[in-house]
C-alpha positions in Angstrom: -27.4 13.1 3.9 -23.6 14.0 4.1 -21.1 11.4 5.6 -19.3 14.0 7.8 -21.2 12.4 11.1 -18.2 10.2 11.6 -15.5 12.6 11.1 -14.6 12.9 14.6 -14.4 9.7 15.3 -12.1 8.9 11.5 -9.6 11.8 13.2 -10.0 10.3 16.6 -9.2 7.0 15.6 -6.2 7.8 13.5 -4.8 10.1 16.1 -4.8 7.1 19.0 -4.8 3.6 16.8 -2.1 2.0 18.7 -3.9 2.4 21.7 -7.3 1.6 19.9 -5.6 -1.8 18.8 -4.2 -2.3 22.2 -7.7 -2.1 23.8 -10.1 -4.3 21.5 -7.2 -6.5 19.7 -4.6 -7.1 22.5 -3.7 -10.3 20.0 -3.2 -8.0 16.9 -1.5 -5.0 18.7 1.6 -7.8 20.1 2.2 -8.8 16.6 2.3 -5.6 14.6 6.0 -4.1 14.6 4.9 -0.5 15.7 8.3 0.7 15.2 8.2 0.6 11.3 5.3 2.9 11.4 1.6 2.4 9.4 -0.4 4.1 6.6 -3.9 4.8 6.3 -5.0 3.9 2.9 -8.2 6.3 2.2 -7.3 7.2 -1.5 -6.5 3.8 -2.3 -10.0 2.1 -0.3 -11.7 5.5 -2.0 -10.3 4.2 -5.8 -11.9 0.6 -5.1 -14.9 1.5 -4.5 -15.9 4.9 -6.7 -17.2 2.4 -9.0 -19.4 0.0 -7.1 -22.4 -0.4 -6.7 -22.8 1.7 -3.3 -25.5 -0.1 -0.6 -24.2 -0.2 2.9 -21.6 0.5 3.7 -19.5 -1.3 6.8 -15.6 -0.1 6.4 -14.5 3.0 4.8 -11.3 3.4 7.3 -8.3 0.7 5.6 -5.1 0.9 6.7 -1.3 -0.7 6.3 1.4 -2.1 9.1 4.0 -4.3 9.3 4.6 -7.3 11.6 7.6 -8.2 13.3 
């Protein structure tokens, strides 16, 4: 079975993250200095787990920001 049933959503939630942080983790969103940008880290979630033992998997979307 392919993993490509959650490609829309992956491309929907990097296109609107602020807002998606906004919504469910008012908290989080206030403290994260949006100004200085953010990275999604794919590759480097991709090259921690190419090697493990793959089960279930819960988080395959990582990503990077800075706080103010």
């Amino acid at each position: 079975m392919s993993d490509e049933y959650d490609s829309p959503w992956k491309v929907a939630l990097e296109r609107y993250f602020p807002e998606f942080m906004e919504f469910y983790f008012p908290g989080i969103f206030a403290d994260i200095d949006w100004s200085s940008g953010y990275d999604f880290l794919d590759k480097e979630l991709q090259q921690v787990t190419k090697d493990a033992e793959l089960g279930r998997r819960y988080v395959d979307k990582s990503w990077c920001g800075y706080t103010g």
